[in-house]
N, C-alpha and C positions, 0 to 999 in steps of 0.2 A: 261582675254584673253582665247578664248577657246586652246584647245589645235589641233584642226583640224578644219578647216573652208572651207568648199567647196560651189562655188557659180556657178549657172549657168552651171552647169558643160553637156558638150555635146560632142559626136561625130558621126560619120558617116559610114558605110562603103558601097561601091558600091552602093551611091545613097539611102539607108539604115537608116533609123536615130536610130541607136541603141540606144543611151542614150542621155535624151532634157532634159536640162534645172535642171540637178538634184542638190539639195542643201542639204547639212549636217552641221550641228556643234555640233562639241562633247567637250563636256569639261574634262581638264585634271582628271585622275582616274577614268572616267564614263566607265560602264559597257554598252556597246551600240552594238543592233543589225540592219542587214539591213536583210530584207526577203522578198521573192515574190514568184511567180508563175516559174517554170520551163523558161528560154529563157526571163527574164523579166529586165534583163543585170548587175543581180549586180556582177558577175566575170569581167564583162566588165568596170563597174566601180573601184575594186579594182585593174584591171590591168591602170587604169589612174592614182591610185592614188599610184603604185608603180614603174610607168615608164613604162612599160610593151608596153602599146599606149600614142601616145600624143593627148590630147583633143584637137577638132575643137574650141570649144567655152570656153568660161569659168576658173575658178580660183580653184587653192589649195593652202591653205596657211597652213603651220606645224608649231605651237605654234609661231607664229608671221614672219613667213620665208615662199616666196614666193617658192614652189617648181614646178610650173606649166612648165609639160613639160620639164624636166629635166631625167638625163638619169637614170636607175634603180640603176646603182651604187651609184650614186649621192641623189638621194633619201635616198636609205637606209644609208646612210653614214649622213645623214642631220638627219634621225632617223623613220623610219619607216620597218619592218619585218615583213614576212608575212610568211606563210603557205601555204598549197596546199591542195584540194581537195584530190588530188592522192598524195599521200606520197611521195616527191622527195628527199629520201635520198641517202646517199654514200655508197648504200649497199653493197659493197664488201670492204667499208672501219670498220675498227672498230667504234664502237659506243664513244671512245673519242677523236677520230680525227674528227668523223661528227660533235663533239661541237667545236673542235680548228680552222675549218673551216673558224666559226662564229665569232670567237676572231680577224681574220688577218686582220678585221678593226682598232684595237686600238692597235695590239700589230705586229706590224713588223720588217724587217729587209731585207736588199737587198740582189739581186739573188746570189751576188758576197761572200756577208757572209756566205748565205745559203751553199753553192758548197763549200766553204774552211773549212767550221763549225769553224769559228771563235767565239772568247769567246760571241759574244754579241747573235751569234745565239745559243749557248746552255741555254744563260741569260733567251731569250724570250721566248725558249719553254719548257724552268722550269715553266715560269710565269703564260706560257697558260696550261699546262697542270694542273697546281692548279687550276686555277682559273674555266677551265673544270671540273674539277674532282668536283668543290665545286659546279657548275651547275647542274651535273650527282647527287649528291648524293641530294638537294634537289627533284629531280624527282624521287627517291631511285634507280637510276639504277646505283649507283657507284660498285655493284657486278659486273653490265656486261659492265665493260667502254672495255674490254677486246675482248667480243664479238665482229662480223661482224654484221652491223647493221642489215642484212635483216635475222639475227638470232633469234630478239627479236619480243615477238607476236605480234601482232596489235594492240594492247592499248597504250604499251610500245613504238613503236614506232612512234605513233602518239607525246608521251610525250618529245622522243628524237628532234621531228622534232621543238617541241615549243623551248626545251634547245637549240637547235640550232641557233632559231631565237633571245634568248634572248641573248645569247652571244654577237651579235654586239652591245647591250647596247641601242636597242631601245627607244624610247617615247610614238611611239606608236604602238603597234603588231596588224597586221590582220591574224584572224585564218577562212582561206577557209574549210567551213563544217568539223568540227574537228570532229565530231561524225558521219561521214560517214562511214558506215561499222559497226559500234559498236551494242553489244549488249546491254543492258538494264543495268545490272551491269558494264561495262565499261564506259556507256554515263552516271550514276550515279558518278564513280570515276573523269571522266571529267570535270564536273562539279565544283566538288570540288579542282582539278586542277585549273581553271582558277580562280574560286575564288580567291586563294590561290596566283596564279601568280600577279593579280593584286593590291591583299594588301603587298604582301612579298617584290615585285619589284615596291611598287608605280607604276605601268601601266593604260596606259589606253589603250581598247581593243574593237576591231570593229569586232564582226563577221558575215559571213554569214551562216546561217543553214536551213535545213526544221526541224529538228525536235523539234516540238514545245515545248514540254517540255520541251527541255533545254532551248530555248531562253525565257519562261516564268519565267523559274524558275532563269538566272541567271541577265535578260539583264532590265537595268534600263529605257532606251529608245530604239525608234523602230522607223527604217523608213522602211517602206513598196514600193517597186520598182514594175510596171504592165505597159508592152510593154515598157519601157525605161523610165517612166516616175514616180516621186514621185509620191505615193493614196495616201498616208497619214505619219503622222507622230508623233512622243509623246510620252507620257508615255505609258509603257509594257502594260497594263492590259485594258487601254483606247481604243488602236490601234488593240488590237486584238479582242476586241469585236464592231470595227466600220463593220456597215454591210457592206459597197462596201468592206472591208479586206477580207471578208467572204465570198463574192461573188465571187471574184477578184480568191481564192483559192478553191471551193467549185463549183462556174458557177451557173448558176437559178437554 
């Protein structure tokens, strides 16, 4: 059974057809990218496949669980975490609270506990603060759990935002152009990041990127997205050397 299965997937806006007919299957642990051309919708896709918009047409099923059109909480609680293009962290929060954030799916306690700091509320956030702290120090930033997140550079933070995402215990994590902004030595460490994520955490990981080298160098399969619509799709090395891929990026 795959572990993402999207069918027909479409929507709309103002008479618009942003995204027709688009299909994916990823199977669980696979390394899997979507890429296209500027405006070719695949942020538009990843906000259907996190709640974000409700598709007009079409299916998402999560490792056998219909989540079509369900609401972002609900999504990500069924198992799906995603990232952002633009870094949306809790920057004036510490760097181990922006991961305990990510915990308050599987580890809570009511507002009533919270406000009296009854024993089960200091239980939980012994629990969460290890269990963060053992997130932080796989990314090695358990030196700066301390720090204010918008303290740490921009590699770092890109790393904190994944910690983040993994904490609610994902299935499967979408990383919105992780290597945006980065330089060559940082999109090299990234790399080896997601690797790493995806054998250490059993993951399976859908990203979106332009820069090709890393989607060459990490992504097992490749759907290619042009005006809303799938061009192509397959294996990595297949897809990118299909000429419409090349056209579609490049123009006559």
């Amino acid at each position: 059974m795959a572990m993402l299965e999207v069918k027909n997937l479409g929507i709309s806006f103002g008479g618009l057809r942003a995204v027709d007919g688009f299909e994916m299957q990823i199977e669980k642990g696979q390394l899997y990218g979507l890429i296209g051309p500027n405006g070719a919708g695949k942020t538009t896709v990843f906000n259907m496949l996190t709640g974000v918009y409700k598709p007009d047409d079409g299916s998402i099923v999560l490792d056998g669980k219909d989540i079509t059109g369900k609401k972002t909480i609900d999504i990500n609680k069924a198992g799906i975490a995603r990232t952002f293009q633009n870094i949306r962290l809790f920057k004036d929060q510490s760097v181990l609270d922006n991961v305990k954030v990510g915990l308050h799916n599987h580890h809570t306690y009511s507002t009533l506990t919270g406000i009296l700091r009854l024993p089960k509320y200091f239980k939980v956030e012994a629990e969460m603060n290890k269990k963060a702290m053992e997130l932080l120090k796989v990314f090695d930033l358990e030196d700066e759990a301390d720090y204010l997140a918008s303290n740490l550079p921009y590699g770092k933070q890109r790393k904190l935002e994944i910690a983040r995402a993994l904490a609610t215990e994902p299935k499967l994590l979408l990383l919105d152009e992780p290597a945006a902004g980065m330089n060559p030595n940082e999109t090299k460490e990234l790399m080896d990041t997601i690797r790493f994520v995806r054998d250490e955490f059993d993951m399976t990981i859908l990203l979106i990127e332009h820069d090709m080298k890393l989607v060459s160098g990490i992504c097992e399969k490749l759907t290619v997205l042009n005006f809303g619509q799938v061009l192509a799709s397959g294996n990595t090395s297949d897809v990118l050397n299909n000429p419409q891929v090349i056209k579609a990026y490049l123009g006559e």
